[in-house]
LODREN-309062 format. One line per 10 residues: number of its first residue (from 1); for each residue x, y, z of C-alpha. Coordinates in Angstrom, 3 decimals, always signed. Layout:
! residues N
NUM> X Y Z; ...
This chain:
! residues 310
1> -5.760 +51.702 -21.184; -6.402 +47.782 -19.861; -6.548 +44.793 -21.332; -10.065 +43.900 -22.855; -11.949 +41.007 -21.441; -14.169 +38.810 -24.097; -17.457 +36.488 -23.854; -19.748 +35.354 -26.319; -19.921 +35.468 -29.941; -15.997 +36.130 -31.623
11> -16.437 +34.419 -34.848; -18.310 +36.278 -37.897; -18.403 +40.036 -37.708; -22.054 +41.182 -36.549; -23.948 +42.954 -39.086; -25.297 +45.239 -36.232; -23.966 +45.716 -32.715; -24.604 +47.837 -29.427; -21.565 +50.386 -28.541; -22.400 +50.873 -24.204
21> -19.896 +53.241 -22.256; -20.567 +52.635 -18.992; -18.976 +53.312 -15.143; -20.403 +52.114 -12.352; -23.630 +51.157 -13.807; -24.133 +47.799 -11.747; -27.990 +49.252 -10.878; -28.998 +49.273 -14.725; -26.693 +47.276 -17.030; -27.919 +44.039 -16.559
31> -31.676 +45.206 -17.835; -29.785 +46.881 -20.544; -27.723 +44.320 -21.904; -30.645 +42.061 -21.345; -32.651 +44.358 -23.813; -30.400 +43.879 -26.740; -28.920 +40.318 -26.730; -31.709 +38.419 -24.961; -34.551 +40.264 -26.398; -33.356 +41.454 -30.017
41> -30.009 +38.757 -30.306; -27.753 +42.063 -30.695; -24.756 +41.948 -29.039; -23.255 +44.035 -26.429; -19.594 +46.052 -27.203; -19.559 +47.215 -23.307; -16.519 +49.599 -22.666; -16.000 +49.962 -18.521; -14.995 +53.335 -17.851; -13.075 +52.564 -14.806
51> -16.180 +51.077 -13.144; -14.885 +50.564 -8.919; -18.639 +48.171 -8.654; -18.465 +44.596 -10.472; -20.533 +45.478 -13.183; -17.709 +45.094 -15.324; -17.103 +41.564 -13.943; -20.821 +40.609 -14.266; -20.751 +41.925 -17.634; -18.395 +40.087 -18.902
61> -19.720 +36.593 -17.428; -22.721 +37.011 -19.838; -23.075 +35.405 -23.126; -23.526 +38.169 -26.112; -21.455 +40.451 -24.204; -17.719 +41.417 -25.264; -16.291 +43.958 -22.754; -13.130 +46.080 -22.633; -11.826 +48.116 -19.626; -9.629 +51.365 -19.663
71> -9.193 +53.986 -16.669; -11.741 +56.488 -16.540; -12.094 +59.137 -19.331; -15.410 +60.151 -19.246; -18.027 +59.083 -22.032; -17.143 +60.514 -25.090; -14.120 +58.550 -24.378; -15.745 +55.570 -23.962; -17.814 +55.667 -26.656; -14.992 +56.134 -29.180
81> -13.030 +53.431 -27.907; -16.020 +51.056 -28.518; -16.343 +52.447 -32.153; -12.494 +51.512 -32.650; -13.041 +48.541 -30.887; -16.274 +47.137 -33.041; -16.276 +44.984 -36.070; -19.657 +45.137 -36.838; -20.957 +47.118 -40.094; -23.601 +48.996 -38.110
91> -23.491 +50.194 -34.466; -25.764 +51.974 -32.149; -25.212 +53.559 -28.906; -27.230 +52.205 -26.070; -26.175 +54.219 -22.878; -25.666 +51.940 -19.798; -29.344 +53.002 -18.288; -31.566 +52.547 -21.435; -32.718 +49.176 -23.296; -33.771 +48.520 -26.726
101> -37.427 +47.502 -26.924; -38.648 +43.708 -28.554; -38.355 +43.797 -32.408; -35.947 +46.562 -32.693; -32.966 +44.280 -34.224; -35.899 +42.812 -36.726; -37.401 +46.076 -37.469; -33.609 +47.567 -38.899; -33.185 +44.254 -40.399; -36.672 +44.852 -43.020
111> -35.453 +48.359 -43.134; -31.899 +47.793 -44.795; -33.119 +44.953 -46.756; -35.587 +47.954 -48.532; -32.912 +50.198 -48.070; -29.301 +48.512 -48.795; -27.373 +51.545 -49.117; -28.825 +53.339 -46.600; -25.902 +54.627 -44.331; -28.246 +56.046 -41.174
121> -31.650 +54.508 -39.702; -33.488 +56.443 -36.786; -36.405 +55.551 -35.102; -38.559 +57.043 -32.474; -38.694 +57.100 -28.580; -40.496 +55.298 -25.273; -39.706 +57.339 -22.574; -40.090 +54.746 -19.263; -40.422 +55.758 -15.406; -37.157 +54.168 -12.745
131> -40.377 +51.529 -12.371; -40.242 +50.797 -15.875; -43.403 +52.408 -16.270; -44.193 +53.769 -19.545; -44.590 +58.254 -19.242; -44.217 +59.548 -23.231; -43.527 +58.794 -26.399; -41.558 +60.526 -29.483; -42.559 +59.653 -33.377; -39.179 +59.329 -35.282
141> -37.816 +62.600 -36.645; -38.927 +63.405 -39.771; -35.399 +63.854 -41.797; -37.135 +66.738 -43.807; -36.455 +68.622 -46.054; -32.861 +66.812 -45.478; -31.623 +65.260 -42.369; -29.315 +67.618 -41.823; -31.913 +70.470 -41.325; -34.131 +68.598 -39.927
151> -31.391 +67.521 -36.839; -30.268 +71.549 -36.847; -33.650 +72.442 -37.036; -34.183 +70.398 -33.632; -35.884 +67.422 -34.186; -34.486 +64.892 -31.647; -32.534 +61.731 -32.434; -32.545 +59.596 -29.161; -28.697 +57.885 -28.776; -29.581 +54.275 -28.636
161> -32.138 +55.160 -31.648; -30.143 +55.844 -34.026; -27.994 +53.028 -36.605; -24.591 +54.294 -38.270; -22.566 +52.240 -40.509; -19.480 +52.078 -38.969; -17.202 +53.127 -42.261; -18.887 +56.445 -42.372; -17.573 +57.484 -38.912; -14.235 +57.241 -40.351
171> -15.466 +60.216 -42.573; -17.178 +62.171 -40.309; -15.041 +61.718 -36.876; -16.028 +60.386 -33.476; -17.744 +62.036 -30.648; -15.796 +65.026 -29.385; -14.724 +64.490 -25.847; -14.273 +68.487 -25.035; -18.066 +68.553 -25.333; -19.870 +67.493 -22.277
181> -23.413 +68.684 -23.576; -24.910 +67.962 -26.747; -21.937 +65.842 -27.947; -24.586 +63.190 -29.639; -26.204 +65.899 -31.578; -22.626 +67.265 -32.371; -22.059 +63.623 -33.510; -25.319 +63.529 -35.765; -24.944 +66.597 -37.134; -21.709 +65.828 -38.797
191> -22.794 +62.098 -39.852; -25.624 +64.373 -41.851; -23.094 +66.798 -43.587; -21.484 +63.483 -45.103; -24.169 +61.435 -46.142; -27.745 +62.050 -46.495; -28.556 +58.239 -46.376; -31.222 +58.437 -43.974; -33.697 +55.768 -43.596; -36.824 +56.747 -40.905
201> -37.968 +54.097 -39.381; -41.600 +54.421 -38.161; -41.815 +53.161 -34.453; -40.878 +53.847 -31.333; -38.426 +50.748 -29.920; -35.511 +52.664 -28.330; -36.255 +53.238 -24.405; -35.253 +55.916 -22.405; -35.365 +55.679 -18.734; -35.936 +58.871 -17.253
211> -34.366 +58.161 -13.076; -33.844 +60.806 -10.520; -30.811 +62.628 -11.596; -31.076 +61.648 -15.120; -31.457 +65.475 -16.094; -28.693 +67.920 -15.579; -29.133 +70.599 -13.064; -26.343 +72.762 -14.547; -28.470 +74.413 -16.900; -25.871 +77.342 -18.296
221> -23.526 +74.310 -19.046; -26.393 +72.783 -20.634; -26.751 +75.803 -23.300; -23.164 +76.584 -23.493; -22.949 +72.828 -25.063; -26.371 +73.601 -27.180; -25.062 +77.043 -28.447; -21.425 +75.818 -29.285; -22.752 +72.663 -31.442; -25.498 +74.735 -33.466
231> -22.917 +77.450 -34.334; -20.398 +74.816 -35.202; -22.944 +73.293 -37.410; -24.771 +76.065 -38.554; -21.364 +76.620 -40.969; -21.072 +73.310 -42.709; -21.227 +73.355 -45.877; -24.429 +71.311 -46.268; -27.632 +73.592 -47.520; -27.764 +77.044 -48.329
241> -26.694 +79.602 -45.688; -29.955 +81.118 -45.303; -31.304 +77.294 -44.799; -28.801 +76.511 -42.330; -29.473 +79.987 -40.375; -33.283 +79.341 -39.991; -32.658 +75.707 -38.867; -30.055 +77.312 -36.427; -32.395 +79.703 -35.200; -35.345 +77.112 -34.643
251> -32.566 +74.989 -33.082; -31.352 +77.535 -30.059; -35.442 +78.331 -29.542; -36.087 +74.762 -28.993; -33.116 +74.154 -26.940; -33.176 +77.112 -24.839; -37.335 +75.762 -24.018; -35.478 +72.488 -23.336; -33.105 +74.017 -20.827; -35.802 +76.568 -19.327
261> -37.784 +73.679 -18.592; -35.547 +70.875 -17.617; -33.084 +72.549 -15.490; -32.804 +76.087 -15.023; -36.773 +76.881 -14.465; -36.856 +73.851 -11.330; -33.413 +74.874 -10.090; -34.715 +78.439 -9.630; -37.745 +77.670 -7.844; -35.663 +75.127 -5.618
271> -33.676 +78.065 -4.850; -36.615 +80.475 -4.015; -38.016 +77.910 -1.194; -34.722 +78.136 +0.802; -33.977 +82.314 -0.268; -35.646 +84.016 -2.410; -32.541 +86.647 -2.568; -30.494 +83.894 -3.971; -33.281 +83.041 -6.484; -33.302 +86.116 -7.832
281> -29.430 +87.046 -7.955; -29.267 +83.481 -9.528; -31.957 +84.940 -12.170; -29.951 +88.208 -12.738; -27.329 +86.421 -13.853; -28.701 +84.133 -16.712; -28.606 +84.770 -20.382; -30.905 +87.752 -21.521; -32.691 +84.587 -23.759; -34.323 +83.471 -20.814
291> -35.403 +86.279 -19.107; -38.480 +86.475 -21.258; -39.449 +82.818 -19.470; -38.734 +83.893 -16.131; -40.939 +86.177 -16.023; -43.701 +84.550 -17.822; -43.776 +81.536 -15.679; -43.065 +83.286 -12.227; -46.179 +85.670 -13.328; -48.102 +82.565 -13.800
301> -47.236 +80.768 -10.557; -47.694 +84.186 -8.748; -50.851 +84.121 -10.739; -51.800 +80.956 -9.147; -50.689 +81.770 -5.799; -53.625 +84.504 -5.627; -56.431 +82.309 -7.190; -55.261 +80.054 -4.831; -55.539 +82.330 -1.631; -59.296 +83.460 -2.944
């Protein structure tokens, strides 16, 4: 690993700061870092991934912004070397393509002042267009009955809306950097078997930009990743066992929707436009969970077809 590069504030230890892996990111980090230091005063623990662009460089001219460089590892990588890195007593991840909405620093600030010994805050989700454009929003998950069910049972925790103190990923470990799917909710998952400390926070600040590319096409990775975390946390010790097998359940339903919908449903109808033998040889080959799917959804576009050709 390289030598880090500093600018801006190197005096008092933040009380919160923003952890951002990024590589190559010179399209979207300057709207991000923007986001947190000169909209919410947070500032910016950028890791550069072995970035070839000069976002790196631009980075680092920035006030608010502390940045440190290492060959490229991938994210997981990243990510942990910003936690090591930090000195702050809370961090949050903000990915290199999302931003942190106005208030959000302010908001966590009147949260921990009701809640002092609150360990976790979450908070909801504005999902934005490449235009900035606003398309959906999420309420905050619901941490109920406990917040470790409530992740297992799979309620969503967007990455940049979520607050850890930093002392209790010494307990729980750091992202796992063999998982390339579903590490953050690996991640989560264990920071709820070792402290149920949650604080909900009711809005909707964290920003997710949703660009072409942004969702995986590799849709069997995509559940491999789902399916390896929820059986990995499905035998904590946190709950009862029938508890944590009914979250678990809910958990693969919910994620196997996810994948249907995001990635392997559009990949197959891609396919079918070019050859529809491929299509379906593609189809024979996926996991007996979706095959239930397939063939309700290619019985409703048939469906269509027909009222269409009336």
């Amino acid at each position: 690993m390289t030598s880090a590069g500093v600018s801006g504030p190197t005096t008092e230890p933040p009380l919160l700061e923003a952890l951002t892996a990024s590589y190559n990111s010179a399209a979207t980090l300057p709207e991000t870092i923007t986001s947190a230091w000169e909209t919410n005063r947070i500032p910016v623990l950028l890791v550069d991934d072995g970035s070839t662009d000069q976002s790196a460089d631009d980075a680092q001219r920035r006030e608010g912004v502390r940045v440190v460089r290492q060959r490229n590892a991938g994210p997981s990588v990243a990510r942990n070397r910003a936690i090591l890195e930090s000195r702050a007593r809370f961090v949050l991840f903000l990915d290199s393509d999302d931003m942190l909405d106005a208030g959000y620093r302010l908001a966590f600030e009147a949260a921990l002042a009701q809640d002092p010994d609150a360990d976790v805050f979450v908070c909801g989700m504005q999902v934005v267009g490449g235009d900035g454009q606003p398309i959906a929003r999420h309420a905050a998950a619901s941490l109920q009955p406990t917040p470790f069910l409530s992740l297992l049972g799979g309620e969503a925790v967007p990455t940049n809306g979520i607050i850890v103190r930093r002392e209790v990923l010494a307990r729980c470990g750091l992202f796992r950097p063999g998982l390339h799917y579903a590490e953050d909710l690996d991640l989560w998952l264990r920071i709820a078997a070792v402290t149920d400390k949650w604080v909900r926070m009711d809005h909707d600040l964290a920003v997710y930009r949703l660009r072409g590319g942004s969702l995986s096409k590799n849709g069997t990775a995509m559940w491999r990743g789902i399916r390896q975390v929820v059986s990995a946390a499905s035998r904590l010790p946190v709950g009862s066992p029938g508890e944590r097998r009914a979250a678990a359940n809910r958990a693969l339903v919910n994620g196997a929707g996810y994948v249907w919908a995001n990635a392997l449903w559009p990949a197959l109808r891609l396919k079918a436009r070019s050859s529809m033998g491929d299509a379906l040889r593609e189809a024979a080959r996926l996991p007996l969970r979706f095959w239930p799917m397939m063939f309700r959804d290619g019985l409703q576009g048939l469906s269509r077809r027909r009222q269409g050709a009336l």
